[in-house]
Backbone as numpy.savetxt, mean C-alpha at the origin, in Angstrom:
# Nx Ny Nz CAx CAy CAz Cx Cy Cz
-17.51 3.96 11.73 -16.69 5.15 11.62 -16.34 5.70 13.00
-17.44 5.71 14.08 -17.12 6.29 15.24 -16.29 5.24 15.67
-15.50 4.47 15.60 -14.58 3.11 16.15 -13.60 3.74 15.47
-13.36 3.92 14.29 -11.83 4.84 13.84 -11.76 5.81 14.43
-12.39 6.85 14.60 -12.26 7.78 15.71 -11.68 7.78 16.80
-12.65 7.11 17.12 -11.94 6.59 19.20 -10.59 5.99 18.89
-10.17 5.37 17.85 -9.09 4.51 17.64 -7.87 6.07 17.69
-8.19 6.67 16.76 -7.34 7.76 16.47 -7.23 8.69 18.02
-8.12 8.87 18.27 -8.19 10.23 19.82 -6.78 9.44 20.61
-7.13 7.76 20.95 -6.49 7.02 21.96 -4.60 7.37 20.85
-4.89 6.92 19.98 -3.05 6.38 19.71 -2.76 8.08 18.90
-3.33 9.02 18.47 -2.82 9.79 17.48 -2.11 9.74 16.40
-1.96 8.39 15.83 -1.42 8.07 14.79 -1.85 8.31 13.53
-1.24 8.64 12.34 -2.03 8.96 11.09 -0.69 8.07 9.93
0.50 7.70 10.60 1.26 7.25 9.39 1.04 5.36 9.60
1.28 4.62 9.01 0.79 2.89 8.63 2.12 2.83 7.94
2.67 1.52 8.43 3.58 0.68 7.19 2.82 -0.64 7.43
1.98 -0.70 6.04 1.42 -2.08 5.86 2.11 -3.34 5.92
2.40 -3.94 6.59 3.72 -4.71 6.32 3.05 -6.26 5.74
3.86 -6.55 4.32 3.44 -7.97 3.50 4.64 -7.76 2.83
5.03 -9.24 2.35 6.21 -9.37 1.63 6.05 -8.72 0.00
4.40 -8.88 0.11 4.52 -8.11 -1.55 2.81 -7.96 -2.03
2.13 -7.11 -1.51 0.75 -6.61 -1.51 0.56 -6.59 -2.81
-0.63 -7.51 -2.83 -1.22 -7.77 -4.19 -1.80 -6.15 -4.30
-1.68 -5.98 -5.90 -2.43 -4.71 -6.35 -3.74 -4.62 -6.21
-4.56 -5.60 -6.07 -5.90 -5.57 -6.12 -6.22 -5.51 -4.87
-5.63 -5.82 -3.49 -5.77 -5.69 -2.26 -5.50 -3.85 -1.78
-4.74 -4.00 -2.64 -4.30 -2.40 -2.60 -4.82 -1.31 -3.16
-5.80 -1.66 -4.35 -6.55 -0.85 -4.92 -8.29 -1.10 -4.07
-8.38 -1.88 -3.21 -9.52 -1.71 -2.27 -9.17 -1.14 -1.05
-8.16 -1.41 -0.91 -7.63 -0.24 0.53 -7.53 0.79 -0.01
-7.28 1.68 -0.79 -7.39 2.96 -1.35 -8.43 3.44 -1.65
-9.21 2.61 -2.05 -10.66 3.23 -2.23 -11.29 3.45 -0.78
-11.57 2.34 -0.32 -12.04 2.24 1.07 -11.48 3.59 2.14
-9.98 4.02 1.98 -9.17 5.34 3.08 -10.23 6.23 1.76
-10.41 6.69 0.96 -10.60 7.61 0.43 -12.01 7.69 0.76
-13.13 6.49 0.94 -14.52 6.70 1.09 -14.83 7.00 2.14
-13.89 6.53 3.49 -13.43 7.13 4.76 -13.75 7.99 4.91
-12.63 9.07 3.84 -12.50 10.08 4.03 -11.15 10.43 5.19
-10.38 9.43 5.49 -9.40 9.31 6.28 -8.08 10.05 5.87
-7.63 11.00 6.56 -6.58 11.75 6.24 -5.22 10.61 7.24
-4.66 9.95 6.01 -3.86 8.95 6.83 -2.24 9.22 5.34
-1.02 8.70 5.68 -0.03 8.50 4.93 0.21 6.69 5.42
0.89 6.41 4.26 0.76 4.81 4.13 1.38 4.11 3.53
2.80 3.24 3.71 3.23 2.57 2.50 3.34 1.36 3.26
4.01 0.35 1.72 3.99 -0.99 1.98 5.11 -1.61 0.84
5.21 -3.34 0.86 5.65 -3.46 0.09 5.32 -4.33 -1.19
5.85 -3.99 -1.85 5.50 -4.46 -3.54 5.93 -5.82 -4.23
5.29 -5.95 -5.04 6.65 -7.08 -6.11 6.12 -6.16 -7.36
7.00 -6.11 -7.96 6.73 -5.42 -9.53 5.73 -5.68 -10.00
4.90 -5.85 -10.54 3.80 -6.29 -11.33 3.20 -5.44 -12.26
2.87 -5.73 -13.52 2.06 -4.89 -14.37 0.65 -4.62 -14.29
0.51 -5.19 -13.32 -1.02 -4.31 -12.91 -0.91 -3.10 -12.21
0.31 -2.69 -11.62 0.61 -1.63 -11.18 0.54 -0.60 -12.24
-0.48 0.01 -12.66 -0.71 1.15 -14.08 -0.18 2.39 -13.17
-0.40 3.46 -14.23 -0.73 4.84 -13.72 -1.58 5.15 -12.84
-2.67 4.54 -13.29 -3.98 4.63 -12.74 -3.86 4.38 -11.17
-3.55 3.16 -10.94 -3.47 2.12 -9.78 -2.84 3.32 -8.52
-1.48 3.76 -9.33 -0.17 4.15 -8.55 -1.04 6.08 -8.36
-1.87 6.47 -9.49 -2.76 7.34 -8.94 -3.31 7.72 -7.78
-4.51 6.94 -7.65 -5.36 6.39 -6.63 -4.39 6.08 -5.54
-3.92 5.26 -5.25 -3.18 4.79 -4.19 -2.07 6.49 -3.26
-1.70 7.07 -4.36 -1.33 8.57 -3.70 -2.37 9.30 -3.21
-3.57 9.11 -3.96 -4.90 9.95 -3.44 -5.06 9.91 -2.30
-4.71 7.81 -1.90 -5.11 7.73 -0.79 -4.30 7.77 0.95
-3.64 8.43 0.12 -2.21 8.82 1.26 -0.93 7.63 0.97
-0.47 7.18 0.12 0.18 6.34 0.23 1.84 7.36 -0.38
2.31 7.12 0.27 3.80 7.84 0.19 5.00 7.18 -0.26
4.87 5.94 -0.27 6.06 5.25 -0.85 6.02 3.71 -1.05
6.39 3.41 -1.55 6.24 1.73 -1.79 7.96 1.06 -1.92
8.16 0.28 -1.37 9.61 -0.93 -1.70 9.58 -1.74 -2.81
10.10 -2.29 -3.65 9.55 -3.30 -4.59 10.86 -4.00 -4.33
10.19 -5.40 -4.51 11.63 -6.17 -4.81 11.50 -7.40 -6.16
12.12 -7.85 -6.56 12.02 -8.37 -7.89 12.75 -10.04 -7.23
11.92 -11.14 -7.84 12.73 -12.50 -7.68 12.80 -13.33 -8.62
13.52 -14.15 -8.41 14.20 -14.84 -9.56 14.72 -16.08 -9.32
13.97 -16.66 -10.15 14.12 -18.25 -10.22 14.77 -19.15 -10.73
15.09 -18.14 -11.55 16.15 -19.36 -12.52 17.69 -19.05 -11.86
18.50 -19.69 -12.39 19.95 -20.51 -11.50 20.67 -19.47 -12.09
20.97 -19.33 -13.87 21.52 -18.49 -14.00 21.44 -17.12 -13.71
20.37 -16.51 -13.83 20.54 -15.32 -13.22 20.90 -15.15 -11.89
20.39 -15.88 -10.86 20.90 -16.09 -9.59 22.26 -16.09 -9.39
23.19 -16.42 -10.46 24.55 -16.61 -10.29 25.00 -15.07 -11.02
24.74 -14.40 -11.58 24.89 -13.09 -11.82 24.75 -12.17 -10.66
């Protein structure tokens, strides 16, 4: 904990853009727990792929833990829709 500290005094930073093409929910629901057991007053987004593990719950927690916004993007594999 005293290493986040010193980290924070040196840069003063408190906002993060996690950057991944599409942060698994379960990676994301241990980083939220983890800023919250902290106790880290931080804001935080990243980006998504849609997924239904993304609950209420999930998208809860994850605001608890300072997270302010998320991107999602959706892909698609098949030809026809691609041509739409």
């Amino acid at each position: 904990m005293q290493q986040d500290r010193s980290n924070y005094q040196q840069t003063a930073q408190r906002g993060f853009h996690f950057v991944d093409e599409a942060a698994p929910p379960s990676v994301l629901r241990k980083l939220a727990v983890e800023i919250i057991r902290r106790k880290l007053s931080i804001t935080w987004w990243t980006n998504i792929r849609f997924e239904k593990d993304f609950t209420n719950e999930l998208c809860e927690l994850l605001a608890e833990s300072g997270c302010i916004a998320v991107s999602g993007g959706i892909e698609v594999a098949s030809d026809r829709l691609l041509e739409r």
